[in-house]
C-alpha positions in Angstrom: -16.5 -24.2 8.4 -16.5 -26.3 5.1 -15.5 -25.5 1.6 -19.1 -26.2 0.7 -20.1 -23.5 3.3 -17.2 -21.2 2.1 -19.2 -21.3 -0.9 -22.5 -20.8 0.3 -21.4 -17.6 2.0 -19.7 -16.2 -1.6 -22.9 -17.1 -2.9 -25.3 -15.6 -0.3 -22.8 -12.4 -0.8 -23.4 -12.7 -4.6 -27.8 -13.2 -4.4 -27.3 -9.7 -2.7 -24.9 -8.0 -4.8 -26.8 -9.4 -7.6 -30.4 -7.8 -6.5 -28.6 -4.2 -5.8 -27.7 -4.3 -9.1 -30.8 -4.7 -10.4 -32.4 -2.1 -7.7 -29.7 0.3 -9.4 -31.6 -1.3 -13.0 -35.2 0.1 -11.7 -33.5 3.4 -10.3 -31.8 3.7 -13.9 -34.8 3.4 -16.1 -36.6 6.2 -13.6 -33.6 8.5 -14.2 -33.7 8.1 -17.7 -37.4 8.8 -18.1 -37.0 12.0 -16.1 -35.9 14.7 -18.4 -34.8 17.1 -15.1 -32.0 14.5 -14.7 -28.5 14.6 -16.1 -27.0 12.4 -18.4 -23.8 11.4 -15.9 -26.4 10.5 -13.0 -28.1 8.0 -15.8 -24.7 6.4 -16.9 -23.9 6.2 -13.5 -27.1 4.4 -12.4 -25.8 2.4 -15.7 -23.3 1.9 -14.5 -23.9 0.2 -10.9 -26.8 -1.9 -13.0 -23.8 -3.6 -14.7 -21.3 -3.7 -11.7 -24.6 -5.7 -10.1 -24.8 -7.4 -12.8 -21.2 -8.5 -13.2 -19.9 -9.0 -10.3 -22.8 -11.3 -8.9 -22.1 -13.0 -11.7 -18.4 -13.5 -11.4 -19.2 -14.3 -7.4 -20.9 -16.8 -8.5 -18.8 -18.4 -10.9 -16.0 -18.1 -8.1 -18.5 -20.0 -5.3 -19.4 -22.6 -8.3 -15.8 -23.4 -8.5 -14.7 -23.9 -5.1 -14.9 -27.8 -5.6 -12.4 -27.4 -8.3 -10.3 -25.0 -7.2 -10.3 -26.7 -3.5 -8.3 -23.5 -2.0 -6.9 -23.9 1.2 -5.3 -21.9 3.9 -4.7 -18.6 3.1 -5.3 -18.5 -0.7 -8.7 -19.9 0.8 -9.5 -16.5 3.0 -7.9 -14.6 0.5 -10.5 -15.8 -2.1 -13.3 -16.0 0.1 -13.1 -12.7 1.3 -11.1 -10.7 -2.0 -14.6 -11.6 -4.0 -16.8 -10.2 -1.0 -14.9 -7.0 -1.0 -15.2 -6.8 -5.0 -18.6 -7.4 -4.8 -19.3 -4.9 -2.3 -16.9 -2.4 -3.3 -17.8 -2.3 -7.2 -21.7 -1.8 -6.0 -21.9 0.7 -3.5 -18.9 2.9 -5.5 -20.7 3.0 -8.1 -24.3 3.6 -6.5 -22.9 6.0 -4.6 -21.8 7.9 -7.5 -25.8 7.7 -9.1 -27.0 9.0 -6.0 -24.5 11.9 -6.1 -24.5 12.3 -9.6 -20.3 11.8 -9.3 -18.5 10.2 -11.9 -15.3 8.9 -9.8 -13.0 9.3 -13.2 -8.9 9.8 -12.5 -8.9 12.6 -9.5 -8.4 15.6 -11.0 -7.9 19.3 -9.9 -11.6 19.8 -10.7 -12.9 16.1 -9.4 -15.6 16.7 -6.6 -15.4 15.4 -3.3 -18.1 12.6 -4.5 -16.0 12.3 -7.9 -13.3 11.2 -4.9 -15.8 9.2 -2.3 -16.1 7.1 -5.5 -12.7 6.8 -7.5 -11.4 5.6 -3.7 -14.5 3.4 -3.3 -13.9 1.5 -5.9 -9.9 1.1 -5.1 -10.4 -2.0 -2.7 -12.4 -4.1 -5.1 -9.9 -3.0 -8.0 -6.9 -4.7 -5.7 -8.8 -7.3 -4.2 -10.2 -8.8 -7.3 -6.3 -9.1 -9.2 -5.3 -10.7 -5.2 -8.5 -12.8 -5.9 -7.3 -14.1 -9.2 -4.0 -14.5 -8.0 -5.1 -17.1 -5.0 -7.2 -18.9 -7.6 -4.3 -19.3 -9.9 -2.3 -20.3 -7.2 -4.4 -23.0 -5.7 -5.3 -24.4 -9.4 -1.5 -24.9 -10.0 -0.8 -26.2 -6.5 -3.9 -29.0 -7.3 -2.2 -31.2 -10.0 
């Protein structure tokens, strides 16, 4: 497989992150026009809008680049599949947490078990994306 088709797959990743983020956009507005709902299920709907949102986005960007970053190797795989794993984590943690009405703040001695499913949820996509940025760096210095 090609850098070109590296690419293509970030970006495939990123058309569907992107839409589930606008899915959690239309489940958002319903929550908020529902007056029986609670305010932390409507900032957590918010809440997975903009991870959608944002990290589709920044998939992108990251597929866009490939050309210029060229990554190789390892920082290649690490890349390819660090952004996948953001992506995915970032979205379902936090659509998780709209459909259980769970927050995932700092565990706490009163955090639920969803308040937990989603603070841990989120955990792989918090480390992958700084492993993510690291690769990039590393394979833009290594490309004088």
């Amino acid at each position: 497989m090609g850098t070109n088709n590296y690419a293509r797959q970030i970006a495939f990743h990123a058309v569907v992150i992107l839409a589930l983020g606008m899915i959690s956009g239309f489940i958002w507005g319903n929550v908020m026009s529902d007056p029986s709902q609670t305010l932390t299920r409507a900032a957590a709907w918010r809440l997975a809008h903009i991870e959608g949102f944002a990290n589709g986005v920044l998939m992108l960007v990251v597929a866009l680049s490939y050309s210029l970053v060229q990554p190789t190797g390892r920082a290649e795989q690490l890349i390819r599949y660090g952004i996948i794993i953001t992506g995915y984590s970032n979205i379902f943690a936090s659509m998780y947490g709209g459909v259980f009405d769970a927050r995932g703040l700092m565990p706490s001695a009163q955090s639920s078990v969803h308040d937990l499913v989603v603070f841990f949820a989120f955990m792989p996509g918090v480390i992958a994306i700084f492993v993510v940025l690291g690769a990039m760096a590393g394979a833009l210095r290594g490309n004088k």
